[in-house]
C-alpha positions as CSV (number, residue, x, y, z in Angstrom):
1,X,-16.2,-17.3,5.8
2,X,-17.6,-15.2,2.9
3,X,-15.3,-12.7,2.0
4,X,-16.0,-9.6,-0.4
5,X,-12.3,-8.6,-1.7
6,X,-12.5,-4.6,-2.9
7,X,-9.7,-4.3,-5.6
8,X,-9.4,-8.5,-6.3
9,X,-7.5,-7.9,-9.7
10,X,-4.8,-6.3,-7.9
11,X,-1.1,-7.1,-7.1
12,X,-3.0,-7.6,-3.1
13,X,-6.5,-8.2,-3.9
14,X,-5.1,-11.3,-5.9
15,X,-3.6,-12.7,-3.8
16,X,-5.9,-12.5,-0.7
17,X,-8.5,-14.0,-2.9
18,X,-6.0,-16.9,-3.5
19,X,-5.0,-17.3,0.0
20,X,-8.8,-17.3,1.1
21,X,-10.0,-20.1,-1.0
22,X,-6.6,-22.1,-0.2
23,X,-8.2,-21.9,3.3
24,X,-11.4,-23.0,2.4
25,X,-13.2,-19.9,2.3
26,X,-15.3,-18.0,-0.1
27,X,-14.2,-15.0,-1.9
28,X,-16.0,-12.7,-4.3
29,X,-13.8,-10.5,-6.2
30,X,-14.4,-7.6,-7.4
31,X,-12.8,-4.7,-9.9
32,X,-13.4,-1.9,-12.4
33,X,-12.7,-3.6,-15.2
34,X,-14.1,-7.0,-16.6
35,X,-11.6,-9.4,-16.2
36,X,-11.0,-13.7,-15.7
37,X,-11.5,-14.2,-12.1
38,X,-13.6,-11.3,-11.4
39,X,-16.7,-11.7,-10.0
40,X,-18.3,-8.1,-10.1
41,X,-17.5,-5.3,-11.8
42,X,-16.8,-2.0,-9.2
43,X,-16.0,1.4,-8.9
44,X,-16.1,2.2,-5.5
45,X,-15.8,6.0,-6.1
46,X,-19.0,6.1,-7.6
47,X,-20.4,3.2,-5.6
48,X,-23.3,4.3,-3.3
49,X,-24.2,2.2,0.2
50,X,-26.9,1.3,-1.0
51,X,-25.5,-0.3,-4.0
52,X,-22.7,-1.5,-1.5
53,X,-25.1,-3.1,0.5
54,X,-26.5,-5.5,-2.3
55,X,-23.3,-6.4,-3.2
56,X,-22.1,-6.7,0.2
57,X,-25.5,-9.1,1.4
58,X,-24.8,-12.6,2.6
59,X,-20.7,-12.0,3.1
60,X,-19.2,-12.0,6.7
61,X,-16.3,-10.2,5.8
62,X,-14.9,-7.1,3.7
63,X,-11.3,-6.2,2.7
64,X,-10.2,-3.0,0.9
65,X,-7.3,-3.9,-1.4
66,X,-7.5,-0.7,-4.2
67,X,-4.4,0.8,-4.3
68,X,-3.5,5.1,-4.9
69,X,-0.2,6.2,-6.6
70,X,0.6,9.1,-4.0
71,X,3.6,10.3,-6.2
72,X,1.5,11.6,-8.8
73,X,1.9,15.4,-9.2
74,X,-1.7,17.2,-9.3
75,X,-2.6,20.6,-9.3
76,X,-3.0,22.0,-5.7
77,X,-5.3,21.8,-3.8
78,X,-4.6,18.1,-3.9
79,X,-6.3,17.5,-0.3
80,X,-9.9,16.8,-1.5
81,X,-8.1,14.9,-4.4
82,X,-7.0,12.3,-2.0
83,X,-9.5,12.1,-0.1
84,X,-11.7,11.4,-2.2
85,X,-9.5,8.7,-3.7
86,X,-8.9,7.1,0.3
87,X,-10.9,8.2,2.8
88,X,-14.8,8.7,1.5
89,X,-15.4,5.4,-0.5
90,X,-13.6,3.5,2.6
91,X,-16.3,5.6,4.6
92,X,-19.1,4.3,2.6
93,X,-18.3,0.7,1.8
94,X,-17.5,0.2,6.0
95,X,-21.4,2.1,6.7
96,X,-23.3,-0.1,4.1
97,X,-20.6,-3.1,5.8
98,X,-22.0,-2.3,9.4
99,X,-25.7,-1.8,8.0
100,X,-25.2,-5.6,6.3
101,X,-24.4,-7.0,9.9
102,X,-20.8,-8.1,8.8
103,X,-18.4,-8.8,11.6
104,X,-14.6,-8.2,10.1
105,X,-13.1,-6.2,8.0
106,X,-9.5,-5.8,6.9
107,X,-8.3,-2.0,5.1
108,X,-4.6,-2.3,3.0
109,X,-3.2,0.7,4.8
110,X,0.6,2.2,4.3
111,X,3.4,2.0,7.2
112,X,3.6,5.8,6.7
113,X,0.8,5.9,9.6
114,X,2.4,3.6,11.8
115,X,5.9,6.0,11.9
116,X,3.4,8.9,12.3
117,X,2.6,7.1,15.7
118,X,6.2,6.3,16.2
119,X,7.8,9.8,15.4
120,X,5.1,12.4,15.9
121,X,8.1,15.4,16.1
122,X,8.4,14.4,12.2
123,X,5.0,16.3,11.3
124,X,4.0,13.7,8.8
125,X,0.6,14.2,8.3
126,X,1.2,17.9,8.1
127,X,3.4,17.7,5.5
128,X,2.1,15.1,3.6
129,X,-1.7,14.8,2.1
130,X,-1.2,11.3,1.5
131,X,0.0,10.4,5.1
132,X,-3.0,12.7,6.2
133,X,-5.5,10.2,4.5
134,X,-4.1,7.1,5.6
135,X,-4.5,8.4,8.8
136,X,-7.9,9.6,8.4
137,X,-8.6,6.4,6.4
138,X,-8.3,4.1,9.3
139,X,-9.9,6.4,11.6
140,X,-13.0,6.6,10.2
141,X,-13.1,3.1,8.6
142,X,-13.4,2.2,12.3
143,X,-15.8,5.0,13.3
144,X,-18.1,4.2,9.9
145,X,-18.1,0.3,11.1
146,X,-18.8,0.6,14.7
147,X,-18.4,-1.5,17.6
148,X,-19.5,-4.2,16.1
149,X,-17.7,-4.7,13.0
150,X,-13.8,-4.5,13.5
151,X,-11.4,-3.8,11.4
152,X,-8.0,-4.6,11.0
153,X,-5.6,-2.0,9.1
154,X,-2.7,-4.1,7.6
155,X,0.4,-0.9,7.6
156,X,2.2,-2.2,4.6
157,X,5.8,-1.0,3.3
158,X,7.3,-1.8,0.1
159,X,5.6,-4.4,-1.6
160,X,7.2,-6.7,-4.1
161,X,5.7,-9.8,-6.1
162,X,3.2,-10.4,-9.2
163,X,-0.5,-11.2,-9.7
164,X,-0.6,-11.9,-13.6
165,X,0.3,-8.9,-15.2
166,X,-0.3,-6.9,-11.8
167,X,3.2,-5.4,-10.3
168,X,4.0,-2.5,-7.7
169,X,3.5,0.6,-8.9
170,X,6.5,2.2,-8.2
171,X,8.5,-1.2,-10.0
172,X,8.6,0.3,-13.3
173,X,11.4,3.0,-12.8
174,X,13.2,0.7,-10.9
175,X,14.0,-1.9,-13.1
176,X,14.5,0.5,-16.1
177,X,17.0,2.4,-13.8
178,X,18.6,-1.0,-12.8
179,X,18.9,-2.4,-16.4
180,X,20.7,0.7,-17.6
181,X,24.1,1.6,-17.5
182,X,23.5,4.3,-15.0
183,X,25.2,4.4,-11.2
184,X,22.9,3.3,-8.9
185,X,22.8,5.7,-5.8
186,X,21.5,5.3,-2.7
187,X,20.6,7.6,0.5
188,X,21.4,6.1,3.9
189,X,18.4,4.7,5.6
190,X,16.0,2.3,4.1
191,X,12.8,0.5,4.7
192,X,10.6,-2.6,5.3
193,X,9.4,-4.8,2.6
194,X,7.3,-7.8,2.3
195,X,5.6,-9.9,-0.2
196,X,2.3,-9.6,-1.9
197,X,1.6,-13.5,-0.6
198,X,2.8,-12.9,2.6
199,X,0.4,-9.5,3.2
200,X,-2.5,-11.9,1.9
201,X,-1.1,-14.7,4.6
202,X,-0.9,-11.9,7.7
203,X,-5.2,-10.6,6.2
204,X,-6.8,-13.8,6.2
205,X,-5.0,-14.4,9.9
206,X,-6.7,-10.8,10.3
207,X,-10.1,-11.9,8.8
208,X,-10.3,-15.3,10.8
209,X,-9.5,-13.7,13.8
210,X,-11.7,-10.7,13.5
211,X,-9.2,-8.6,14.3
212,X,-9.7,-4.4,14.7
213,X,-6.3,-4.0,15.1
214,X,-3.3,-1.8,13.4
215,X,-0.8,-4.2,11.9
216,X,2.3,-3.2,10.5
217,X,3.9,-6.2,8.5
218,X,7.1,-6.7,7.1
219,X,9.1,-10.0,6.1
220,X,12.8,-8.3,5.7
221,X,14.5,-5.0,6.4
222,X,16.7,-3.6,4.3
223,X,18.8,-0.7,3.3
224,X,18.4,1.3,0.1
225,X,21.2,0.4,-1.3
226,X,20.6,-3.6,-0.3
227,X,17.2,-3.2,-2.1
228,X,18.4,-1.4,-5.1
229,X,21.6,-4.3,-5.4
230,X,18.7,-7.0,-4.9
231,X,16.8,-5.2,-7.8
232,X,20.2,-5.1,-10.1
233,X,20.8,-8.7,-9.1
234,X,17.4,-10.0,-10.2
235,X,17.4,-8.5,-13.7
236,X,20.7,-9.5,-14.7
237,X,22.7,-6.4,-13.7
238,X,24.7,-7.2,-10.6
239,X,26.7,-3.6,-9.5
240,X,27.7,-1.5,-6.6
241,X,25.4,1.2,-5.4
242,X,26.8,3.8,-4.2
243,X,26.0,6.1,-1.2
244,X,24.5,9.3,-1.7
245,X,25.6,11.8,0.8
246,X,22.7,13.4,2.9
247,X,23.0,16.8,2.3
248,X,22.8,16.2,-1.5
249,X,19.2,14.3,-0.7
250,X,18.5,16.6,0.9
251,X,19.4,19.5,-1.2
252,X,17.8,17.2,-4.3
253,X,14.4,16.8,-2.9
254,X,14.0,20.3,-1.5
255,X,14.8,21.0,-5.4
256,X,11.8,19.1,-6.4
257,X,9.6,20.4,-3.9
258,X,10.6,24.5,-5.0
259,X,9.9,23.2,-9.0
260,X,6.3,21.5,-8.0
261,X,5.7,24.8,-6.2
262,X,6.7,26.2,-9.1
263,X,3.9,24.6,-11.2
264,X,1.4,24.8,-8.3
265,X,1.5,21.4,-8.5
266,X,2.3,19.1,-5.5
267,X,2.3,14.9,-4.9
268,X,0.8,13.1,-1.9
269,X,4.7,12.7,-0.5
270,X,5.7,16.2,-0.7
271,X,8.9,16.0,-1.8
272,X,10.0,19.2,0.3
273,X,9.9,16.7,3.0
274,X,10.4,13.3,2.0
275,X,14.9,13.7,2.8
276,X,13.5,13.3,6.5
277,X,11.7,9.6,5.1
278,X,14.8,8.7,2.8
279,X,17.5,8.9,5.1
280,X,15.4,6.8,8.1
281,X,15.6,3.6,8.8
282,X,11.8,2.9,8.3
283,X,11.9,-0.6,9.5
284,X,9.4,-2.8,11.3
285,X,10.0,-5.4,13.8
286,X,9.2,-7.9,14.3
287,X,9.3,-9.4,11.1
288,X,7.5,-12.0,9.7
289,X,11.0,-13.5,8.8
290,X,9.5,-15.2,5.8
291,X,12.0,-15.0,2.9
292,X,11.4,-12.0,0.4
293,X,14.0,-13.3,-2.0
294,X,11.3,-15.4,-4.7
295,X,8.9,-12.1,-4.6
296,X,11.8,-10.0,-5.5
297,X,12.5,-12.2,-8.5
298,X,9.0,-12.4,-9.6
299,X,9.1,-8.4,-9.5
300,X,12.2,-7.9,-11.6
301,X,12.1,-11.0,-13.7
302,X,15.3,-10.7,-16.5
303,X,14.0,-10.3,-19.8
């Protein structure tokens, strides 16, 4: 196969390009910014289909790999924001996909869309813009690459591991919180997490297969406060989390929500809401049951 990788610089991208030519596949990456191992140079928010299409010519496959920080406050409204960001260039590269005769395609979703299936009483993509355009992401990704091109969304959770200088975007706080002399706190609850390889591992499966399905992936569960003592351990701070109580999660997040009101400002996870994510067991089953402990070290490597 001939794969275009979307976002091939990235903590994902990198690694599906890495796991494609292990394989013996092709893969052209591509990025914004001019870097070694890209290929071409993208910004697929300004990116036309018929500029897609050119670039797109002679590949069998596409997968979308850019990544969105949803926690970013913006001013309100932040719905066109976001959409712009997720749904419309996923819309356009998928149309000048179909138009280029592909057959497979692969979209890096979030697992937020497979609990919105699970739990619909939970409101999610009424409550949160960012859970809104995943949804709408997938949706019409599929609709934009018709019957003939399927397309496999990969429903990712927390995502730990390195590409070079790449890391998770939410890593940063983390391991400054976990090297300081703070208490680590935890709510109850806690989430699915898998490695950057491993995603790349479950895509190319997704890619050789031509796959159109949803696919949530996940190598271990763990609790909060199991992934914040994994995080302590793996910089060089081994300590006891604590458990936060829920009503003080609770009464903490509804805080944040009333001072982003405040602001006019609001995030793609409203934070109004997000006590009712925090204190869930957002786990995914089955797992992969591939180990997450080397990715976890890569992440927060002591220094």
């Amino acid at each position: 196969m001939r794969i275009l990788v979307v976002g091939g610089s990235g903590l994902i991208g990198a690694h599906v390009v890495e796991v494609l030519r292990e394989r013996g596949h092709e893969a052209t990456a591509t990025a914004r910014t001019a870097q070694p191992g890209i290929d071409h140079l993208l910004d697929l928010e300004k990116a036309d289909v018929d500029g897609l299409r050119q670039l797109l010519a002679g590949h069998d496959g596409v997968v979308y790999a850019a990544r969105t920080d949803e926690q970013q406050a913006l001013r309100k409204p932040i719905y066109p924001v976001f959409r712009d960001d997720l749904v419309e260039p996923v819309v356009r590269l998928f149309t000048a996909a179909r138009l280029e005769g592909l057959t497979r395609g692969v979209v890096m979703g979030s697992y937020y869309t497979y609990y919105d299936r699970l739990h619909p009483k939970l409101r999610l993509t009424e409550r949160h813009t960012y859970i809104r355009c995943r949804v709408e992401q997938a949706q019409e990704a599929r609709t934009a690459a018709g019957a003939g091109l399927p397309v496999a969304v990969l429903e990712l959770p927390f995502v730990f591991g390195r590409a070079g200088d790449r890391l998770p975007n939410w890593a940063g706080p983390l391991d400054r919180w976990a090297r300081s002399r703070s208490p680590l706190l935890a709510p109850i609850g806690g989430s699915a997490a898998v490695s950057a390889r491993s995603v790349a591992m479950v895509a190319v499966d997704a890619l050789d297969s031509a796959s159109g399905e949803d696919i949530p992936v996940a190598d271990e569960n763990l609790t909060w406060d199991e992934m914040l003592a994994r995080i302590a351990a793996a910089v060089g701070r081994t300590r006891r989390v604590r458990r936060m109580p829920a009503a003080a999660v609770r009464a903490s997040t509804r805080l944040g929500g009333a001072l982003q009101a405040l602001g006019r400002k609001e995030s793609g996870v409203n934070p109004s809401h997000i006590a009712d994510l925090l204190l869930a067991e957002l786990f995914i089953e089955p797992t992969t049951g591939r180990p997450l402990g080397a990715a976890v070290s890569e992440t927060f490597a002591q220094g």
